[in-house]
ROSE-4610 file (N, C-alpha, C; in Angstrom, 1 decimal, always signed):
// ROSE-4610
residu = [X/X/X/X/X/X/X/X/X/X/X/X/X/X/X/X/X/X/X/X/X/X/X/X/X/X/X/X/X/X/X/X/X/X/X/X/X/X/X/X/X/X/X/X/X/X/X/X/X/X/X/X/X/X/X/X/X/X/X/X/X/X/X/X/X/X/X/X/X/X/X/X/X/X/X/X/X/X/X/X/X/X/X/X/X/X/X/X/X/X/X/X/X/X/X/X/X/X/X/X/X/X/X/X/X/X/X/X/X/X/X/X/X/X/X/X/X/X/X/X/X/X/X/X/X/X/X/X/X/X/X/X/X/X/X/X/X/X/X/X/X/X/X/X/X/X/X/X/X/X/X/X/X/X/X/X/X/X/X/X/X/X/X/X/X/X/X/X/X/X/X/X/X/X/X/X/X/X/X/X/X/X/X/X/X/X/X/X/X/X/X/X/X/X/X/X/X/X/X/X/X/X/X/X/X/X/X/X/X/X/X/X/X/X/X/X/X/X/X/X/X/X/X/X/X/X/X/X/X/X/X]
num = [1/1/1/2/2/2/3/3/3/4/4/4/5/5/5/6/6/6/7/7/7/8/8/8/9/9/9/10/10/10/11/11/11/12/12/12/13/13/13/14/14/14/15/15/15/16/16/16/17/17/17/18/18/18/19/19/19/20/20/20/21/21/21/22/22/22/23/23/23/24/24/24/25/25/25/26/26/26/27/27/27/28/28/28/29/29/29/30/30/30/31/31/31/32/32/32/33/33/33/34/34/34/35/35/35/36/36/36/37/37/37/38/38/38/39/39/39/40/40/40/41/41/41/42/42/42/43/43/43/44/44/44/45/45/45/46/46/46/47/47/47/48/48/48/49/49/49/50/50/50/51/51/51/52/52/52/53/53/53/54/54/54/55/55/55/56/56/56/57/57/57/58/58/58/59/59/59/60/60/60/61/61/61/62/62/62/63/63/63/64/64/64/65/65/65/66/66/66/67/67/67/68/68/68/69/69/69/70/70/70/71/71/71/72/72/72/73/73/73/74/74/74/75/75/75/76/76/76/77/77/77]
x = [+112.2/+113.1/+113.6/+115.0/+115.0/+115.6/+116.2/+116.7/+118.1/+119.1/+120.8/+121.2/+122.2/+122.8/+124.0/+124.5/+126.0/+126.7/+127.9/+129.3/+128.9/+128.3/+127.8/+126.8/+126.0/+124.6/+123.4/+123.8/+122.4/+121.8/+120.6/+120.1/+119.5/+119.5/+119.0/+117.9/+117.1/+116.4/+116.8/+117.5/+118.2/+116.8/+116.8/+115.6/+116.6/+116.0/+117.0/+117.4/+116.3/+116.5/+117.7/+118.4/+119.3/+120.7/+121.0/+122.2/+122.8/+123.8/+124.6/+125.5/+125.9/+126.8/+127.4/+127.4/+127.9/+129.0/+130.6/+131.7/+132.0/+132.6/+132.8/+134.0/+134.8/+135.7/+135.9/+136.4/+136.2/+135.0/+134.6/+133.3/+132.6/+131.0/+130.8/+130.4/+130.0/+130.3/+129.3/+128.2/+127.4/+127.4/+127.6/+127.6/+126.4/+126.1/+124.7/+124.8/+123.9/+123.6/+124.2/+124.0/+124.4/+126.6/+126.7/+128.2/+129.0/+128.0/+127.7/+128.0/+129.3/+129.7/+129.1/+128.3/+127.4/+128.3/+129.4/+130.0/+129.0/+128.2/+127.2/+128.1/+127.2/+127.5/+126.7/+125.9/+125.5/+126.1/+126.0/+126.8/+126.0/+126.9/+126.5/+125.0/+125.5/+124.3/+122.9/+122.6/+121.8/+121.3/+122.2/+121.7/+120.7/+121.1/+120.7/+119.7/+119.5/+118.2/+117.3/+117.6/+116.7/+116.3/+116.8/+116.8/+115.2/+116.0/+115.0/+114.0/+113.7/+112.5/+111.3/+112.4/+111.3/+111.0/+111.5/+111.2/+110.2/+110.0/+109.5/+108.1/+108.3/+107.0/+106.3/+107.0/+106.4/+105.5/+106.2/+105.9/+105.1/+105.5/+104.3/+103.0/+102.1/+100.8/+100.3/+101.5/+101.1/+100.4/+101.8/+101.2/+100.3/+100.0/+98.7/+96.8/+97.0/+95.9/+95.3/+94.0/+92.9/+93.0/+92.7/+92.4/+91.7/+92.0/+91.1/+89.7/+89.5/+88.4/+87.1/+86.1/+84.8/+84.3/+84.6/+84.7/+85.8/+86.7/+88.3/+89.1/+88.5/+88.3/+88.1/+86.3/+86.0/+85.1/+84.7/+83.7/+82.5/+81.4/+80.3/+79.9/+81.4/+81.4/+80.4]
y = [-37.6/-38.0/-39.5/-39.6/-41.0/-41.2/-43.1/-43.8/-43.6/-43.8/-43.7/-44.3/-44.7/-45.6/-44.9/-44.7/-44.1/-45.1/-44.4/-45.7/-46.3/-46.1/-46.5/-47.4/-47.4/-47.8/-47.3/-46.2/-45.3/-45.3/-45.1/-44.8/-43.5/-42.8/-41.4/-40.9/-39.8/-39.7/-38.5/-38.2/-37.1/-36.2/-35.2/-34.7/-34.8/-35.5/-36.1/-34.7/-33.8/-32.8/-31.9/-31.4/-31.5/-32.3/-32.7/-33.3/-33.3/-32.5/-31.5/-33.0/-33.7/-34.8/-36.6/-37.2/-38.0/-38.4/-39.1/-39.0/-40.4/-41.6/-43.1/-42.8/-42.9/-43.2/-44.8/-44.6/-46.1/-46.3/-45.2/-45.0/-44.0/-44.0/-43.1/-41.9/-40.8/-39.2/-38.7/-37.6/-37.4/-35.7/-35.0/-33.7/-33.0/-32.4/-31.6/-29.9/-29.0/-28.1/-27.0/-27.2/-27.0/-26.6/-27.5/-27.9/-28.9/-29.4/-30.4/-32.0/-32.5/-33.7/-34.9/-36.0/-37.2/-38.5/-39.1/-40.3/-41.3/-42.4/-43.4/-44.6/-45.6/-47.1/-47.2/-46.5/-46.9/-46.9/-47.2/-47.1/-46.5/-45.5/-45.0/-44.9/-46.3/-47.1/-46.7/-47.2/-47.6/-45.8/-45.2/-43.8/-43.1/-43.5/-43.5/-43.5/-45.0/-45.6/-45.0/-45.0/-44.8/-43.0/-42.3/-41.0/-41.1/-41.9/-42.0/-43.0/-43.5/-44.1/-43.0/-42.2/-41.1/-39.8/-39.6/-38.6/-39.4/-40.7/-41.1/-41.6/-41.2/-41.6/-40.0/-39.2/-38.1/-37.7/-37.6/-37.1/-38.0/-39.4/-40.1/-39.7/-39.7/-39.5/-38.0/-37.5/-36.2/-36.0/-36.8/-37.0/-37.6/-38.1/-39.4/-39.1/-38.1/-37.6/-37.1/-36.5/-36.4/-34.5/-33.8/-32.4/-32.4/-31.1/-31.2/-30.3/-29.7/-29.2/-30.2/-30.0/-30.9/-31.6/-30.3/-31.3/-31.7/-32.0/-32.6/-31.5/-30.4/-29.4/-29.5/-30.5/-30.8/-28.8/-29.5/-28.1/-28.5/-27.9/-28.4/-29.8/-30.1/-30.7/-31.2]
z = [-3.0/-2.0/-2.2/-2.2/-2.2/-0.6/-0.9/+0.3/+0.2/+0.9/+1.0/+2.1/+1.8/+3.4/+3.5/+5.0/+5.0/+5.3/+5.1/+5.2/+6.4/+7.8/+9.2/+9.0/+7.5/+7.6/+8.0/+8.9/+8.9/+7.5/+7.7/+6.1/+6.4/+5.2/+5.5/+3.8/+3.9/+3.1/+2.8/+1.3/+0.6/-0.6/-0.5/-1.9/-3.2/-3.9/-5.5/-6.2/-6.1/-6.9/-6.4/-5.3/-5.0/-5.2/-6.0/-6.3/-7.1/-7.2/-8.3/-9.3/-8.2/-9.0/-7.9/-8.8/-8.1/-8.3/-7.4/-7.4/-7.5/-8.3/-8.0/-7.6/-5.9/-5.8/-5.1/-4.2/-3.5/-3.2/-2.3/-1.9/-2.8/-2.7/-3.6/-2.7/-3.2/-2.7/-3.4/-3.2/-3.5/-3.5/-4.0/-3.8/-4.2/-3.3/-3.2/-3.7/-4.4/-4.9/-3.8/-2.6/-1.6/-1.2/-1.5/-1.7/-0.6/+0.2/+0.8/+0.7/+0.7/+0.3/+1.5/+0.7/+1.4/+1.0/+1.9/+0.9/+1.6/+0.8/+0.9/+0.4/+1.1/+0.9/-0.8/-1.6/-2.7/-3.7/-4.6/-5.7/-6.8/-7.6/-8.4/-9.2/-9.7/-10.8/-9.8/-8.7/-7.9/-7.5/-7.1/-7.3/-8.4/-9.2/-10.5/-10.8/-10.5/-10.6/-9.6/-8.3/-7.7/-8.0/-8.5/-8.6/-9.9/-11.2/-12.0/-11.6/-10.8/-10.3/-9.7/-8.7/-7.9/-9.4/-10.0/-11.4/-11.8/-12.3/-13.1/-12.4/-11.2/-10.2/-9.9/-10.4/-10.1/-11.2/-12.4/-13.6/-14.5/-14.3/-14.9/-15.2/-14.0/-13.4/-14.2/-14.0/-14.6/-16.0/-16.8/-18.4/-18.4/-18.0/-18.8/-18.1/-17.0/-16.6/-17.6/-17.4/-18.6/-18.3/-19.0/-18.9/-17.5/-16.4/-15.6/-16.1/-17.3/-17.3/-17.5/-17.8/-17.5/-18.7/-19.3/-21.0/-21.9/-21.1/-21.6/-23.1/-22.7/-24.0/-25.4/-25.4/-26.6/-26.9/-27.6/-28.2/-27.9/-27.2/-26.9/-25.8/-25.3/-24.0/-24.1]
């Protein structure tokens, strides 16, 4: 999930995975998988980032964990 502010400022929390594309016009526009158009005070870039931030907070942890079995699948553990 990330953060997003609307053109009002409200800020609202969007699921990243959901977001088919993003639009730079004056304002930026957010189109969802859905078909759902979100035009936000963010900008592009910042989208972006924040999208690869929450990926990269997900998936990190993932790689670098150890096997969960007991003997990290040596042979004779």
């Amino acid at each position: 999930m990330i953060r997003i502010s609307r053109l009002n400022g409200a800020e609202m929390v969007i699921n990243a995975d959901l977001i088919e594309s993003l639009e730079a016009t004056p304002d930026t526009v957010i189109v969802l998988t859905n078909g759902k158009h979100l035009v936000v005070r963010d900008s592009v870039d910042e989208i972006v980032r924040r999208v690869i931030e929450y990926k990269r907070g997900i998936f990190s942890p993932a790689l670098g964990c150890p096997s969960s079995s007991p003997d990290n699948g040596t042979i004779g553990g």
